[in-house]
C-alpha positions in Angstrom: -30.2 -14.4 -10.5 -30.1 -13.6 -6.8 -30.4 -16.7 -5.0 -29.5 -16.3 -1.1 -28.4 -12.9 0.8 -27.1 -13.1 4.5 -26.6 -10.8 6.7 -24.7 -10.3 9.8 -24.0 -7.8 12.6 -25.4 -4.7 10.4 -26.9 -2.2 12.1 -29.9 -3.7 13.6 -29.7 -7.2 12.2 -28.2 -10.1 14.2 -28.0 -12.6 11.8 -30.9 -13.0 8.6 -30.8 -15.5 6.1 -33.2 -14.7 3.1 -33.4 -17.7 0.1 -34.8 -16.2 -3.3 -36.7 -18.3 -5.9 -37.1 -17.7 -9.9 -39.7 -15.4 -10.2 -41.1 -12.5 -8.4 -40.0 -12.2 -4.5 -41.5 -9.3 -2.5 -40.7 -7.9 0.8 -42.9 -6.5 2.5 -43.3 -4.8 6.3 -44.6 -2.0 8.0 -42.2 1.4 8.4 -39.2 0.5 10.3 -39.9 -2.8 9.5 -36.1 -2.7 7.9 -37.1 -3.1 4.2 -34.3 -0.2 4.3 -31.9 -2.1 6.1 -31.7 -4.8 3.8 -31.4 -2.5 0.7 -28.5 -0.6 2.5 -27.0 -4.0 3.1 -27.2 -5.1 -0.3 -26.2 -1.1 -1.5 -22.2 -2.4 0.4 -22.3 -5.6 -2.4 -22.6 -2.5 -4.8 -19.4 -1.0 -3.8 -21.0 1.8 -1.5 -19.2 4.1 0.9 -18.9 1.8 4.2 -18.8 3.5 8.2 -17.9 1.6 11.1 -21.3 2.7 12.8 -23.2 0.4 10.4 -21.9 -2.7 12.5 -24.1 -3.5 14.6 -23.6 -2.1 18.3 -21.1 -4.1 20.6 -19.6 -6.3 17.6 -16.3 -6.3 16.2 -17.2 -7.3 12.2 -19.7 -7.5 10.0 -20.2 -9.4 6.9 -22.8 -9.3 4.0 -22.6 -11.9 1.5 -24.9 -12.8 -1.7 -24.8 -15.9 -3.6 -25.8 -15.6 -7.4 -26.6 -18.0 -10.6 -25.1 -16.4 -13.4 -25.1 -19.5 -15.9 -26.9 -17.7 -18.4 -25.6 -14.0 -18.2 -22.4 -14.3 -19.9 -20.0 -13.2 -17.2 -17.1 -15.5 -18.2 -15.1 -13.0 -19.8 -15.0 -10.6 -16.9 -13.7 -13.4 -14.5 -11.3 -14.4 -16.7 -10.0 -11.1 -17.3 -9.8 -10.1 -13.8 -8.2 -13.7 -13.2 -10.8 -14.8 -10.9 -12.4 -18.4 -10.9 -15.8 -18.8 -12.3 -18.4 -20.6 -10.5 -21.4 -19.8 -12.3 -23.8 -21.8 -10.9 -23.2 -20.3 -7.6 -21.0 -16.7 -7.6 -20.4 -15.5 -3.7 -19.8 -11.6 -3.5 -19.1 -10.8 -0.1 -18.6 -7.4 2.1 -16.4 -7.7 5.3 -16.4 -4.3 7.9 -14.4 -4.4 11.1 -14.9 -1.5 14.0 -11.6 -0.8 13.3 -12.6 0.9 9.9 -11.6 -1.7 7.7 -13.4 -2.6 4.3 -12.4 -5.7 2.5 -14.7 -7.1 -0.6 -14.3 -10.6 -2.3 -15.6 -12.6 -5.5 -15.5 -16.3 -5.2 -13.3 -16.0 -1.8 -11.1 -13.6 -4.0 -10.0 -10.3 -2.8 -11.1 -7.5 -5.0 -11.1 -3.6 -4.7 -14.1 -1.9 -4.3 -14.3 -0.7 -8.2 -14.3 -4.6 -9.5 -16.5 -5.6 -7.0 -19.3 -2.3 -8.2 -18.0 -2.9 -11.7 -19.9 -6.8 -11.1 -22.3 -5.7 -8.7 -24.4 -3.1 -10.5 -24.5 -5.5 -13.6 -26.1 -8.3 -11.1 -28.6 -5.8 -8.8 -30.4 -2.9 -10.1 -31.9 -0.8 -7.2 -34.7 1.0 -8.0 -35.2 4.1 -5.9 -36.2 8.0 -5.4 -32.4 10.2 -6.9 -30.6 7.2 -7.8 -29.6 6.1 -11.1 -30.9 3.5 -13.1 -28.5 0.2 -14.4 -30.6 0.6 -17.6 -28.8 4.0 -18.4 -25.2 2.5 -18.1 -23.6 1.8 -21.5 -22.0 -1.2 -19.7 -25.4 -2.7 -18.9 -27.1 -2.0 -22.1 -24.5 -3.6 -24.6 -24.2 -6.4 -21.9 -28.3 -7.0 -23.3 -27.4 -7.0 -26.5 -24.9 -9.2 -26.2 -27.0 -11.9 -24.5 -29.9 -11.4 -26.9 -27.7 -11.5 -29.5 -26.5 -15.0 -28.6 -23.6 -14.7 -31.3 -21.0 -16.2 -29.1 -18.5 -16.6 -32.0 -18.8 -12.7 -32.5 -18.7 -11.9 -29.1 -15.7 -14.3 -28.6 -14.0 -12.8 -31.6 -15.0 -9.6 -30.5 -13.0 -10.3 -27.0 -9.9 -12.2 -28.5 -9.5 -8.9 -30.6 -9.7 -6.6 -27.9 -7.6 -8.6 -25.6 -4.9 -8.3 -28.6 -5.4 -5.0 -28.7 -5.0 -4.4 -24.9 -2.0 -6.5 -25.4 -0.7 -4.1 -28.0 -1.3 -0.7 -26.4 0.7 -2.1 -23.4 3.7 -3.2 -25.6 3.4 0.2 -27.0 3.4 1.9 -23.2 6.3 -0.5 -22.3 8.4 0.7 -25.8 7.9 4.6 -25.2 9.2 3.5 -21.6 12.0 1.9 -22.8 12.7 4.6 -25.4 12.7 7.5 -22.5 14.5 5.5 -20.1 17.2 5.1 -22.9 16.8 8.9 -24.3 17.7 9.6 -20.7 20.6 7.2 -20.4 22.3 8.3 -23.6 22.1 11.7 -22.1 23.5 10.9 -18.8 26.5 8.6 -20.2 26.8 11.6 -22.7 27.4 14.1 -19.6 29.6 11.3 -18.3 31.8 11.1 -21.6 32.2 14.9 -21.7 32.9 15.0 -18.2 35.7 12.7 -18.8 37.0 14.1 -22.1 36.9 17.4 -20.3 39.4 16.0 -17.5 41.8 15.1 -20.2 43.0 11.8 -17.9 46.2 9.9 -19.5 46.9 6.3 -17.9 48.7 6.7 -14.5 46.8 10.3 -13.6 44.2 9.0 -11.4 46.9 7.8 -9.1 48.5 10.7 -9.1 45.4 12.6 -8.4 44.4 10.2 -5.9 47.7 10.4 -3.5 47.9 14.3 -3.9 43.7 14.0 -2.6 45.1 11.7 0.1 47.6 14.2 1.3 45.3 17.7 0.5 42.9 15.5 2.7 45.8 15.4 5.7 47.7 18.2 4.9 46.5 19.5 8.7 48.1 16.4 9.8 51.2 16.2 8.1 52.0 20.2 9.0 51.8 18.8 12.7 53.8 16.0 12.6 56.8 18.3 10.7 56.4 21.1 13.1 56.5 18.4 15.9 59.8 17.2 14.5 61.0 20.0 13.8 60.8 21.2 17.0 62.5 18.1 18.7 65.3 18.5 16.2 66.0 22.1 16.3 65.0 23.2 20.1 67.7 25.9 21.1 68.1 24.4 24.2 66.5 20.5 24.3 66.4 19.8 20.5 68.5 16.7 18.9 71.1 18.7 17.3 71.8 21.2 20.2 72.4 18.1 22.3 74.2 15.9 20.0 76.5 19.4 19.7 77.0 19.3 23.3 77.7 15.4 23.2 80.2 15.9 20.2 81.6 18.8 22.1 82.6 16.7 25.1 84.1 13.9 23.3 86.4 16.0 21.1 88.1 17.1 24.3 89.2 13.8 25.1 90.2 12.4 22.1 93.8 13.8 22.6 94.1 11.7 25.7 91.8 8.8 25.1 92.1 7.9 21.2 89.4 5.4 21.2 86.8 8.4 21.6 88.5 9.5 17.6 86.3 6.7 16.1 83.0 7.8 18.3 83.5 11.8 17.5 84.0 10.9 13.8 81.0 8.9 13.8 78.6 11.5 15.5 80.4 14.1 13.6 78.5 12.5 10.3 75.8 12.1 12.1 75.4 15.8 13.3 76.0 16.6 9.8 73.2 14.2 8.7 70.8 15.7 11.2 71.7 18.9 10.8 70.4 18.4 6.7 67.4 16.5 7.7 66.4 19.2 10.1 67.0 21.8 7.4 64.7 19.7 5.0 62.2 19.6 7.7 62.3 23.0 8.5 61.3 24.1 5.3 58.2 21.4 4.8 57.0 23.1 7.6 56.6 26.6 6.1 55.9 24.9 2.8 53.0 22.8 3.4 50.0 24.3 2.7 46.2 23.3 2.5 44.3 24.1 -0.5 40.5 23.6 -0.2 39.6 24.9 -3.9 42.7 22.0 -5.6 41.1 19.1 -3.4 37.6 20.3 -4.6 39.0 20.3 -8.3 40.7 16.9 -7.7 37.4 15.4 -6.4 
């Protein structure tokens, strides 16, 4: 049963406070009295379209709120389904608008979404009017009447303790096909993976291998500079390493008659020269023989 309604900042309404009694309440009031008003008010505790433009002019919220006794309805299961605490001496549905646009609903100071809060509402207010629906056509509403005249609470709490087993049970069902696809599509991917690798034909030690011939594909651009750098220090015709040690080993050997001490040096650079003269073969030929290979470090990858 409806017991209070208050109203605040809607549309025309300041503030309005109306207490109901058991029994028959009427309303009454001339045209644009705002009978209207108040049923549009109460349509927003139904779960109705809200606008900003219904606040009332110059305010920032507005708020609709309904206080209900519903100790002989048999609501209990649907506030303990939607995990909501029952009150049923005194149930508070409530509508909150903001001029920003905002819509928030609540049952028992619980927020709700719009379809719980209509889901309760239209089993606690029936509006009779011209093109709308009426409550007693729901299926909802009419086995809800049978249910209380009925007054077979062991049946109906059977009843409920069987479907909540059964709700129980198609969920376990969705959550197993889950698991079954999630684990059809890992098999298939750790399949791909297994061929991928039995493809590759890996033997212990390859991935290192692979790995430093990546490294150098990867500076390959790098490594043909520094060789052609040395190189070119080594073997300049005119400034390289070898040109001038020549010229060094040159001048020394013509002195060696006459000073003997320079024998030991011009031996010495004489391996040396030799030495360099390899290495700077060796590096010559890196040099023409390093090459980059974008389709090997793809295949390596």
């Amino acid at each position: 049963m409806l017991k209070h309604l208050y109203i605040k900042n809607f549309t025309l309404i300041d503030q309005l406070d109306i207490a109901f009694h058991s029994g028959f309440s009427v309303i009454t009031g001339e045209t644009g009295a705002g009978k209207s008003i108040i049923l549009g008010a109460i349509g927003l505790l139904l779960g109705n379209r809200a606008d900003s433009k219904q606040i009332k002019q110059g305010e920032k919220k507005c708020t609709i709120e309904a206080h209900f006794d519903l100790s002989h309805y048999g609501f209990e299961s649907f506030f303990e389904d939607n995990d909501i605490d029952f009150e049923p001496e005194d149930t508070i549905i409530r509508r909150e608008l903001t001029a920003s646009g905002k819509s928030r609903a609540f049952i028992n100071d619980t927020p709700v979404s719009l379809q719980m809060m209509r889901i309760l509402g239209e089993q606690l207010i029936d509006i009779h009017s011209q093109h709308q629906n009426l409550l007693l056509q729901k299926d909802d509403f009419q086995l809800n009447v049978v249910d209380i005249i009925a007054q077979d609470s062991t049946a109906l709490s059977a009843y409920h303790s069987s479907y909540q087993h059964y709700k129980e049970s198609l969920q376990r069902l969705s959550d197993l096909k889950e698991q079954i696809a999630k684990a059809q599509e890992n098999e298939e991917f750790m399949r791909f993976q297994f061929n991928e690798l039995e493809s590759a034909g890996l033997v212990e030690g390859r991935q290192q291998e692979l790995e430093q011939e990546s490294d150098t594909l990867s500076h390959s651009e790098d490594i043909k500079t520094a060789y052609y750098e040395a190189d070119h220090l080594l073997n300049d015709d005119d400034n390289g390493i070898i040109y001038k040690l020549g010229e060094s080993l040159d001048s020394l050997s013509n002195i060696e008659n006459v000073y003997p001490k320079a024998k030991d040096v011009v031996q010495r650079l004489s391996s040396v020269h030799i030495e360099l003269k390899d290495i700077a073969s060796e590096v010559g030929s890196e040099v023409e023989n390093i090459e980059f290979d974008p389709s090997r470090l793809d295949s390596i990858n």
